[in-house]
C-alpha positions as CSV (number, residue, x, y, z in Angstrom):
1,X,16.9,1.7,-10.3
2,X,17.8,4.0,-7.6
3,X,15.9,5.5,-4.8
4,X,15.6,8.5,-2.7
5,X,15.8,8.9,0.9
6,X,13.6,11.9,1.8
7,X,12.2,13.3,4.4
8,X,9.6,16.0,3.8
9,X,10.6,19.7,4.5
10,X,7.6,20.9,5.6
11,X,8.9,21.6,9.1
12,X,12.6,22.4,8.7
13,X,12.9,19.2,10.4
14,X,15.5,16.2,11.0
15,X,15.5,13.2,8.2
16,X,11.8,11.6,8.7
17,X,11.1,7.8,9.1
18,X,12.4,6.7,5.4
19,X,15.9,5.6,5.0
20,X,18.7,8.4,4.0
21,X,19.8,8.7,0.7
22,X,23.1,7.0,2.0
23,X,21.5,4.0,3.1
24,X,22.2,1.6,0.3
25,X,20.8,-1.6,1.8
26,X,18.0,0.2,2.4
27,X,17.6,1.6,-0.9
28,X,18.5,-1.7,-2.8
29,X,15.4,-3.4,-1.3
30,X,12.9,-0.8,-1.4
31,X,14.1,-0.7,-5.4
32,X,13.8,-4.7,-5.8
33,X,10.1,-4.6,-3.7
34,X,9.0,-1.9,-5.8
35,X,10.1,-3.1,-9.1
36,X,8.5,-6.3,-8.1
37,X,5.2,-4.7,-7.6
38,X,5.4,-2.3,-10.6
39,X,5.8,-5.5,-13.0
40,X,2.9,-7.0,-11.3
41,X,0.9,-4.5,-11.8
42,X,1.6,-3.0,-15.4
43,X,2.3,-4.5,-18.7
44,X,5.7,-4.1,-19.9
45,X,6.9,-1.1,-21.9
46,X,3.7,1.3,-20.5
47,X,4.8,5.1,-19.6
48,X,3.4,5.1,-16.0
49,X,2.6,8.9,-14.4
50,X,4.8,8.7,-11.3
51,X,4.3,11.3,-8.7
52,X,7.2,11.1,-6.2
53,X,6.1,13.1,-2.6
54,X,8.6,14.3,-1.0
55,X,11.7,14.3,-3.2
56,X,14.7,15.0,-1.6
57,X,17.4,14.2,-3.4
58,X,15.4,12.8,-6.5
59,X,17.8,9.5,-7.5
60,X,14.7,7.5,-7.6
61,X,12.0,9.9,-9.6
62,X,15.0,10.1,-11.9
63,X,15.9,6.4,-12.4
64,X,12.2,6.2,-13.4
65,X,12.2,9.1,-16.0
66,X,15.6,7.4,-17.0
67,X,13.3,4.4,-17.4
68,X,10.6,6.0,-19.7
69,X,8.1,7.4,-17.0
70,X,6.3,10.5,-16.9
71,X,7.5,11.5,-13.3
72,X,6.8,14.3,-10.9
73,X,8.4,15.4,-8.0
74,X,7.0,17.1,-4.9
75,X,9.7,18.9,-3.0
76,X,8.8,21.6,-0.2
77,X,12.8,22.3,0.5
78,X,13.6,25.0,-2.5
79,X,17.3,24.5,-2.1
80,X,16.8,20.5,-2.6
81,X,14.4,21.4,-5.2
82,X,17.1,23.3,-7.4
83,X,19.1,20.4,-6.6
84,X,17.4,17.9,-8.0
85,X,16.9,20.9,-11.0
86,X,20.4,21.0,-11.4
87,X,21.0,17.3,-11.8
88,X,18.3,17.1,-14.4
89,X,20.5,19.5,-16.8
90,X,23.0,16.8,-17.6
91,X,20.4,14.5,-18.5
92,X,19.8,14.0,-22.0
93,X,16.6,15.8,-23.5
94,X,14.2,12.9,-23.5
95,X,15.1,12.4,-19.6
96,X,14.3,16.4,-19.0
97,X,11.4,16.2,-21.0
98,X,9.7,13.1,-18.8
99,X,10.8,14.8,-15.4
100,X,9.7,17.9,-13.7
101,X,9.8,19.3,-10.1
102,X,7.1,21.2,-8.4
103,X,7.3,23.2,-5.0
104,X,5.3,22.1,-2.3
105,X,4.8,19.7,0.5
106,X,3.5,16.3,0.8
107,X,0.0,17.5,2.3
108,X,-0.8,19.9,-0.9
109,X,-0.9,16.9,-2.9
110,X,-4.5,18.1,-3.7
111,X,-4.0,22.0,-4.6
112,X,-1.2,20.6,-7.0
113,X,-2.7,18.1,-9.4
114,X,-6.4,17.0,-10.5
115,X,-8.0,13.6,-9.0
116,X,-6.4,10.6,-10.3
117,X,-3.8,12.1,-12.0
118,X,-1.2,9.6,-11.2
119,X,-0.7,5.6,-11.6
120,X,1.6,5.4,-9.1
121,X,2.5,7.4,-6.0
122,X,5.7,7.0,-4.0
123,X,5.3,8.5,-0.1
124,X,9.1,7.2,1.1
125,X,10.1,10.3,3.3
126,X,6.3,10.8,5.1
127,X,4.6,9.9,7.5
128,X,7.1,9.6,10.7
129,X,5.8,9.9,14.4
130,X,3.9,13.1,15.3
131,X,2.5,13.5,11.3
132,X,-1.4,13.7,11.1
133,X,-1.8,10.8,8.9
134,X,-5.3,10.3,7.8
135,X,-5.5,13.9,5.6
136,X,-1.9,13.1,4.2
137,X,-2.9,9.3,2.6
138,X,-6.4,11.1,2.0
139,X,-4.3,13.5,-0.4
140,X,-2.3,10.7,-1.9
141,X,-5.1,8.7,-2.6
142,X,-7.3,11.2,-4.1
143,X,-4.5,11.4,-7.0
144,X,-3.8,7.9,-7.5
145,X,-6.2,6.8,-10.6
146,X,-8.0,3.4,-10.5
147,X,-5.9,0.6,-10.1
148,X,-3.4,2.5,-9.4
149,X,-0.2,1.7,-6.9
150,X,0.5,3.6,-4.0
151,X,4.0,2.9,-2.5
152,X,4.4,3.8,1.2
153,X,7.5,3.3,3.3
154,X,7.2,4.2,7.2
155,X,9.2,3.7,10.8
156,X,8.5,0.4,12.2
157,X,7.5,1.3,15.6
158,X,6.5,-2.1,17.0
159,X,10.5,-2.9,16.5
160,X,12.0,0.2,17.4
161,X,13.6,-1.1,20.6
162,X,15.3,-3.8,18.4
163,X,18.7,-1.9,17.3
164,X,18.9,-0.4,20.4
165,X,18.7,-3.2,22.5
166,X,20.5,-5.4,19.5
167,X,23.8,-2.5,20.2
168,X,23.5,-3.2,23.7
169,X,22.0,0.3,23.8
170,X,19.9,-0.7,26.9
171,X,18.7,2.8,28.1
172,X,17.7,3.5,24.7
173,X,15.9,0.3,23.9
174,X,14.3,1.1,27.4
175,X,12.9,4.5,26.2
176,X,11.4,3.3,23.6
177,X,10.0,0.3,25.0
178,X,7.0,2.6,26.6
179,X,2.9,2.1,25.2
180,X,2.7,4.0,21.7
181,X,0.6,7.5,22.0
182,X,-2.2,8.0,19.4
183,X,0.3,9.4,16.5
184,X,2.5,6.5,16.9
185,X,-0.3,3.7,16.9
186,X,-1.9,5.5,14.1
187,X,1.3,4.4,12.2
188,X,1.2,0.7,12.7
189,X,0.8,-1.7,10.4
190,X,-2.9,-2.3,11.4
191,X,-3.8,1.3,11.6
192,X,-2.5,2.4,8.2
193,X,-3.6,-0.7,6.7
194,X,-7.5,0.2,8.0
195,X,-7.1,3.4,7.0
196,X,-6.1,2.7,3.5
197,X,-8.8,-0.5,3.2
198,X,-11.1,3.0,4.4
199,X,-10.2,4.8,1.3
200,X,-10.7,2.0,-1.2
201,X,-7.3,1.8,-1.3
202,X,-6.7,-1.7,0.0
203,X,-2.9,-3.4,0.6
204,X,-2.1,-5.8,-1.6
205,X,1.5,-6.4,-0.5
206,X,3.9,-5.7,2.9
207,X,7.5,-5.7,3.0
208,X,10.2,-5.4,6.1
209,X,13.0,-3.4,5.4
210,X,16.5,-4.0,7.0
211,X,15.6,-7.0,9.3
212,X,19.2,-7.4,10.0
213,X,21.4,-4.5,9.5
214,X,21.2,-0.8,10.5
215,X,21.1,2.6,8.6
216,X,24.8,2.8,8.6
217,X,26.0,-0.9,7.5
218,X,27.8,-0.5,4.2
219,X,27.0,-2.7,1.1
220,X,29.5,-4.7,0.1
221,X,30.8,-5.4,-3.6
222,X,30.6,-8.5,-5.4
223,X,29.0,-11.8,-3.8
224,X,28.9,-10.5,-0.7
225,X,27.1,-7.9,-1.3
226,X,24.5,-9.9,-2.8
227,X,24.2,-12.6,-0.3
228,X,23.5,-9.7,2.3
229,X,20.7,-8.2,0.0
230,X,19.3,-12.0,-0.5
231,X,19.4,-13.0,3.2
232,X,17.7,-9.2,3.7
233,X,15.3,-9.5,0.9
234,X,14.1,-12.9,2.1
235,X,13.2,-11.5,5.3
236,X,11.7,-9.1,4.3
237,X,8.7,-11.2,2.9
238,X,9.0,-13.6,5.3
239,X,7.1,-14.1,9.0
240,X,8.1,-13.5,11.7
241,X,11.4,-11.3,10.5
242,X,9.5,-9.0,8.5
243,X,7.6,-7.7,11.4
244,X,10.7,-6.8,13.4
245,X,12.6,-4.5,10.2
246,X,13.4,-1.1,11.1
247,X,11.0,-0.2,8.2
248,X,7.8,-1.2,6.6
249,X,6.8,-1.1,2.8
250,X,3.3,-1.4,2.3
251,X,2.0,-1.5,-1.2
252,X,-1.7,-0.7,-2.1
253,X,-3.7,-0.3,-4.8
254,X,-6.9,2.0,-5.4
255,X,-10.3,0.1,-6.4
């Protein structure tokens, strides 16, 4: 399975805290941590109803239709929308049958579809420093049904003087090295975790993602390759690395 790096569009902004759509460490363990949690949570062979938020460039809402899902995508950017349209056409018809895109941005969640609608929700784009938070997860989990997973990806801001200052970047691991402001600490672990355990949406599971490597580091082939995801993928479950990764995976589920 693939997946997306989005950020949402909403503001005609830069890329948002998830990793690119380049980033293939990045994207390799965000697939493994959520196919983890997806067979831990469902039996085997169920069509899940997948709403992806944010959808950028759609290579992960379309490994899941490609994997039998009902999945929609949420995708405020019309020229990425019709991208991820256009792709979709040389899919075969069961594919473009289980797959749709609708317009609109990751705080509409509500306007667009009824109250648990969805068994899991994937929010890998939003929220990034500055977002108001609390209404965006309200909207997510006001879709999710009962027992339903919601997958949520954000900037790591506790660590984000680490590749800086790993670079020998020192003025910018210095900037960054300041006391958070309310939007930043309301994107810490703690804080999203309390707001989520506030919604009955409690989380069950934390990853770090990219411990060791940056944005930019390529994947290799072969062995290599995989000893880098398995050094990477350890981490990322395991204290104290996890809490430095440039990103955090946090996995809840709705009571």
């Amino acid at each position: 399975m693939d997946t997306a790096v989005r950020h949402d569009g909403h503001h005609g902004d830069a890329p948002r805290g998830g990793p690119r759509h380049d980033d293939a460490v990045g994207q390799a363990l965000l697939t493994r941590q959520l196919e983890e949690q997806i067979a831990s949570r469902f039996p085997v062979g169920r069509r899940l109803r997948v709403l992806d938020v944010a959808l950028r460039h759609g290579l992960q809402a379309l490994a899941l239709a490609r994997a039998g899902h009902e999945v929609t995508g949420l995708e405020s950017d019309p020229g990425l929308a019709d991208t991820v349209r256009l792709s979709l056409e040389g899919e075969p018809a069961g594919i473009r049958e289980r797959m749709r895109v609708v317009s609109g941005d990751s705080r509409s969640t509500g306007a667009h579809f009824l109250p648990g609608s969805f068994d899991v929700v994937l929010c890998h784009g939003v929220p990034a420093p500055g977002d108001e938070v609390g209404p965006l997860l309200a909207g997510l989990g006001r879709v999710l049904a009962p027992g339903g997973l919601l997958s949520l990806l954000v900037p790591n801001g506790e660590a984000a003087a680490m590749r800086p200052g790993l670079a020998g970047d020192w003025a910018g691991a210095l900037d960054r090295l300041v006391p958070p402001g309310p939007a930043e600490r309301a994107l810490r672990r703690e804080a999203l975790t309390a707001t989520l355990a506030g919604m009955s949406t409690p989380v069950h599971r934390w990853y770090g993602v990219r411990v060791f490597t940056g944005e930019d580091c390529a994947l290799p082939a072969g062995e290599a390759g995989q000893r880098l995801l398995a050094a990477e993928e350890r981490a990322g479950r395991t204290d104290p690395y996890r809490a430095v990764a440039a990103l955090l995976h946090l996995c809840a589920v709705r009571g």
